[in-house]
N, C-alpha and C positions, 0 to 999 in steps of 0.2 A: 621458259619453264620456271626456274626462278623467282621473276615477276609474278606468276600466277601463284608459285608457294606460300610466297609474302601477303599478296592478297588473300590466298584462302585462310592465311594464320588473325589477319584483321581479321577479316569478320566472323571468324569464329570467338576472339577477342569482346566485339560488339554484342555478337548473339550472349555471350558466360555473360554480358554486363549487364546487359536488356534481362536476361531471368533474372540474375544477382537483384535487379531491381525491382522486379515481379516481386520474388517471393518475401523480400525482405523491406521492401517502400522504402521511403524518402530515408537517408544512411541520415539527415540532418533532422527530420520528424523525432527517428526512434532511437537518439541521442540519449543516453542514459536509461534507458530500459533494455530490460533482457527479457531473450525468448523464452518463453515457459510451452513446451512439448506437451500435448494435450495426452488423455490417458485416463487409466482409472488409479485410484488413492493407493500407490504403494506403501508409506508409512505407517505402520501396523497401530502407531499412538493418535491417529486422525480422528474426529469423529465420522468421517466420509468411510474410512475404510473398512472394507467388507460390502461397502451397500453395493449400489448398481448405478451409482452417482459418477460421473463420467463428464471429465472439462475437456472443453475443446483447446486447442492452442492459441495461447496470448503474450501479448507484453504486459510485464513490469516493471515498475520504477525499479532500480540494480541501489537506491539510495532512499529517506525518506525526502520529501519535498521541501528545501531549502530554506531558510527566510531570505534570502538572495533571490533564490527561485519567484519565490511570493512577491516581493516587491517589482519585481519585475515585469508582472502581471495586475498586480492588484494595486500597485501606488502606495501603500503601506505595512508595515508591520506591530501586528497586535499581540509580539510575543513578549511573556514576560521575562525573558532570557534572550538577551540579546546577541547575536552573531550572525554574520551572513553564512557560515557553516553548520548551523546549529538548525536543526528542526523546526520547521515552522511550529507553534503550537498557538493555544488561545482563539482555535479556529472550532468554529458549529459545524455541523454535515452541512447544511444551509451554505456557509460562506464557499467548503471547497468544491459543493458541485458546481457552483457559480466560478470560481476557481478555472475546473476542467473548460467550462465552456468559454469562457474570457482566451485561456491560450491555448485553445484548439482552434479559433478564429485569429489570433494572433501570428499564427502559422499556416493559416490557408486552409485547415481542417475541416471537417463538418460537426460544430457540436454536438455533443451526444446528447445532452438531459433538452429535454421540452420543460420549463421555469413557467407555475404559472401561478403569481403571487396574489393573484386577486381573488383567488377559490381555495378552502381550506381543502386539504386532503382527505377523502372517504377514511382512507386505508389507516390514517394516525388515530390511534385512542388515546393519546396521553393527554392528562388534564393539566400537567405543566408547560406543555409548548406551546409559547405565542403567537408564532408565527405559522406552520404551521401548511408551508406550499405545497403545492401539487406536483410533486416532478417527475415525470414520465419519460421513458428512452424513444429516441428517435432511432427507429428500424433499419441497421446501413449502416448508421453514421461512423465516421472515422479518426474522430475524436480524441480526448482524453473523456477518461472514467475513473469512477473509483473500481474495484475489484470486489465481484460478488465474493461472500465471504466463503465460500468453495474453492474458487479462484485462488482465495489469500492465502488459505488453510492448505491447497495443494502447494502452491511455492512457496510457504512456508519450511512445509513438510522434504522438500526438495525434490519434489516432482517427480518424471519416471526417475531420478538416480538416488532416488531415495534410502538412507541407512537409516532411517525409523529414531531416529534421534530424538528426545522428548522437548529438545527446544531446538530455534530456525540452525542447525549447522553443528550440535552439537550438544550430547549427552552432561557437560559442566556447563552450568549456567555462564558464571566465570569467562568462559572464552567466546561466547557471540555476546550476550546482555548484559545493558546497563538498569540497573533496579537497585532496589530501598539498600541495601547493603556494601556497594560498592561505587553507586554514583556520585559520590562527596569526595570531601578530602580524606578519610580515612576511611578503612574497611571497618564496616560495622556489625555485630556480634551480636547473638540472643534472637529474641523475638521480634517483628516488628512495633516499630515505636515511633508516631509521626516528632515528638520534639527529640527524640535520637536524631530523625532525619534534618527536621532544618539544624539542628545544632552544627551539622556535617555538613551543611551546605549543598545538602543535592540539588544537581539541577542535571538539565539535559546535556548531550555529549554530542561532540563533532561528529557528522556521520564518518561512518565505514572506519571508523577505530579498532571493532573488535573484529574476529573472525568471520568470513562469509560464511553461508551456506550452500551447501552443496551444488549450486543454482551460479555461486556466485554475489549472491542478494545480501546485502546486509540490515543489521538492527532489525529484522524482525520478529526478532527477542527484546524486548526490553528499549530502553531511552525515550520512543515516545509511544502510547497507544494510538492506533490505525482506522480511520474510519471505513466499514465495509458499508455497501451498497445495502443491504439486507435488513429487516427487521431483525428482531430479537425474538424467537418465540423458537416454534420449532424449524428444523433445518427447513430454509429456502420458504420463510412465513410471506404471506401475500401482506398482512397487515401486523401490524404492532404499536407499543406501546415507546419504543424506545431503537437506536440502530446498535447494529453488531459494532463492535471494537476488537480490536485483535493484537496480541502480540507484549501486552503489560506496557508498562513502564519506567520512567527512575526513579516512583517513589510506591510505584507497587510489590507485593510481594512477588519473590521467586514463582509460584506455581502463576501468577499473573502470565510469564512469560513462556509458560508452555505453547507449543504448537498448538494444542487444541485448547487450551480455555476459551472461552466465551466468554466475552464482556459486554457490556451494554449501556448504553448513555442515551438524554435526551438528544434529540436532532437540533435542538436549540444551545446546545448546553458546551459550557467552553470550561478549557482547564490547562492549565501549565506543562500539564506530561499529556495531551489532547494533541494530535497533529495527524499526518496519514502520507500515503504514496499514492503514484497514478500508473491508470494500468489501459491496455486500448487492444483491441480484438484485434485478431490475425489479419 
């Protein structure tokens, strides 16, 4: 009797692991991302909230992506702030969907984007972008991505555990963001003022220094802006001119780093406070 109690306690053991591993995949894949619980926009400062706009359950980066992370994948680092804890930045949308698919295959994953550099993209109107590829999602796939900017704006906002905070974690700038005022060596006062800024030496900040948000997530206030998957136009635009960014950065202003601003940059277009997270469906 005994012997039979011990074995029914195994494989009950076996069975909690075999689901544990269903629901949750590879513990070594999803290394640094956190679960974001699908729902509709509870943060009353969202621009989602109110509508009928509804995210299904995903991961996200719990960090922004490394220059550690980068080189590790990519053979180089293009940032102009140097650290293996510091933010990648100095990156195009271009570079990190190639990014996602480089180490989703470095892991055994399924790339997500279809790269296809030899056809310009319908969907792009910008008369700045040189380049200019066609990237399309592969249906399934299991991947690393960037996060529709719904996606970003939901775990921004702190998902269902949401207390409507006007930035990621928290109603004081102060306690989750680094931006134009406090990313230097001194705390700075007045208006914004780009030679205030360099005089102060801003630059980007080690991640996960300031406060989480509600999620757990950090810096998605502030330190470096975020590339989302999304046009710039109206919410969830098929085509545009420019991609979403989200989230400000160290030399943007405070309202930068709201939950819901909207930013916008070319898909070619690189910049010092330019970097992002990676996110991968349920």
């Amino acid at each position: 009797m005994r012997k039979l109690f011990i074995c029914l306690i195994f494989a009950m053991m076996v069975i909690a692991s075999a689901c544990t591993q269903n629901e949750n995949g590879n513990s070594e894949h999803l290394k640094g991302l956190v679960f974001v619980k699908g729902g509709t926009f509870m943060n009353t400062k969202s621009n989602y909230f109110g509508k009928s706009t509804t995210v299904s359950s995903f991961y996200i980066g719990q960090y922004e992506v490394t220059q550690q992370e980068w080189k590790e994948i990519m053979g180089s680092n293009p940032s102009a702030f140097k650290g293996d804890h510091l933010p990648v930045e100095m990156v195009s949308w271009y570079d990190v969907v190639e990014y996602c698919n480089k180490r989703s295959i470095k892991e055994g994953l399924q790339p997500y984007y279809h790269i296809d550099k030899n056809n310009k993209d319908p969907n792009n109107r910008s008369e700045f972008d040189p380049i200019q590829w066609t990237v399309t999602i592969r249906a399934g796939a299991n991947g690393y991505r960037l996060p529709t900017e719904a996606e970003w704006e939901y775990a921004a906002g702190g998902g269902q555990l949401s207390k409507s905070y006007t930035y990621s974690g928290s109603n004081q700038a102060d306690e989750v963001a680094w931006y134009w005022k406090n990313a230097g060596d001194h705390i700075l006062t007045g208006d914004w003022s780009w030679p205030a800024i360099e005089n102060n030496k801003n630059k980007t900040k080690t991640i996960g220094l300031q406060k989480p948000n509600e999620l757990g997530i950090y810096d998605m206030s502030g330190n470096v802006r975020e590339w989302c998957w999304n046009w710039y136009g109206d919410l969830d635009s098929s085509s545009g001119a420019w991609r979403v960014v989200k989230g400000g950065g160290w030399m943007g202003d405070v309202s930068n780093s709201e939950v819901s601003f909207r930013g916008k940059f070319e898909a070619s277009g690189l910049g010092p406070d330019q970097g992002f997270r990676v996110s991968r469906s349920e």
